[in-house]
N, C-alpha and C positions, 0 to 999 in steps of 0.2 A: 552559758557557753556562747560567748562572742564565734559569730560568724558561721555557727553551724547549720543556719536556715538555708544557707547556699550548698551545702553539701548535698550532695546525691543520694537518695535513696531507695533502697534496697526491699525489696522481699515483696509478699503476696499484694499488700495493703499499698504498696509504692506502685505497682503493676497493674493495678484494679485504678485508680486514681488516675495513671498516666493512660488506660486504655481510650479513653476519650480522645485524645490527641489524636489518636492514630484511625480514628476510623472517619469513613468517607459516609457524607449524606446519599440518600438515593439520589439526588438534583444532581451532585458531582457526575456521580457514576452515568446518570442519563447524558451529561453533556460532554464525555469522554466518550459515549458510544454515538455520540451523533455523527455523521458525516463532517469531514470537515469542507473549506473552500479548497483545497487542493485539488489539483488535476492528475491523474495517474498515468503517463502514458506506459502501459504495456508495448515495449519491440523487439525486432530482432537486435538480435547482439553484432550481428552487419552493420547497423545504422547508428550504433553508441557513437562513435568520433561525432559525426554529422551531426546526431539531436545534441548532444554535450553542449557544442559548439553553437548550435543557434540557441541555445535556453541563456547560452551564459553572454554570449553576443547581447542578445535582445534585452538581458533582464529579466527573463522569466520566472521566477521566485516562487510563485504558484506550482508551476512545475513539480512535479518529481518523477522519475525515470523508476526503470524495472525494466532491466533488459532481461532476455532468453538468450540460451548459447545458440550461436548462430550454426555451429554441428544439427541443428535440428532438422535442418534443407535436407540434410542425407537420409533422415527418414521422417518426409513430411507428416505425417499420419502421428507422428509423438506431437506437434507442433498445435495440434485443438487440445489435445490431451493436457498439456503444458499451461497453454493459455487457459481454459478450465480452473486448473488447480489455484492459480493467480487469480483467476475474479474471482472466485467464490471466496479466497479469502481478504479481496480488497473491497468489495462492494460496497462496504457497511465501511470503511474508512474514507473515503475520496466522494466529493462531488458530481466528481463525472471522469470516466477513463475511456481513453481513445486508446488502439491499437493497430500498432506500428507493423505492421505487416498487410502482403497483398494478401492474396489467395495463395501465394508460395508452393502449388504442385498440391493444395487438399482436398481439390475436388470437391471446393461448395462448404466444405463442412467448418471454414473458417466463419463465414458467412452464417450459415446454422446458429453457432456458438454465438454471434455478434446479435440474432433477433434474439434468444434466448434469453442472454444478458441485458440485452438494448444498450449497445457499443456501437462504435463507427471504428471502422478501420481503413489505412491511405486506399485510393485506387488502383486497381489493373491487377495484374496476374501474377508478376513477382516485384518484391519489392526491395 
């Protein structure tokens, strides 16, 4: 039978054969969870136009944004809560992440959050 070694195959024995393909060494898996060179900024959703605009001005590629909805000023106190839930699941992805906010009305506790993690975020009161 001409040409039937190219045919596809089918059933338990074809599945057991092809599983090799599809599985990832542990090296992979380690170097998908490694941190990569990217920068995270975490900000308010106030300051999207503004950072957009100097990442893309400047060339920034390293970059990557993760804005907050800027409604969050109306009840500062969700605003650590928020930023929280975004580090703890970007940490282990980004080299380093800066956050885009002042102290915006939390009374210290942005600041808290920022030695916890060991983050920098812009200066002054609001941002």
């Amino acid at each position: 039978m001409i040409g039937l070694e190219n045919q596809r195959r089918r059933g338990r024995n074809s599945r057991k054969a092809n599983q090799d393909k599809h599985t990832v060494s542990l090296e992979k898996w380690a170097e998908r969870l490694e941190p990569s060179d990217k920068i995270l900024i975490l900000a308010c959703g106030a300051l999207a136009k503004e950072i957009s605009a100097l990442i893309r001005l400047n060339g920034w590629s390293h970059l990557k944004t993760r804005y907050l909805p800027a409604v969050l000023h109306n009840t500062p106190e969700k605003i650590t809560e928020q930023l929280r839930m975004v580090l703890q699941s970007s940490q282990t992805k980004f080299s380093k992440i800066f956050i885009g906010y002042a102290d915006c009305g939390t009374g210290g506790k942005i600041d808290s959050l920022l030695d916890e993690f060991d983050v920098q975020r812009l200066p002054g009161a609001h941002c």
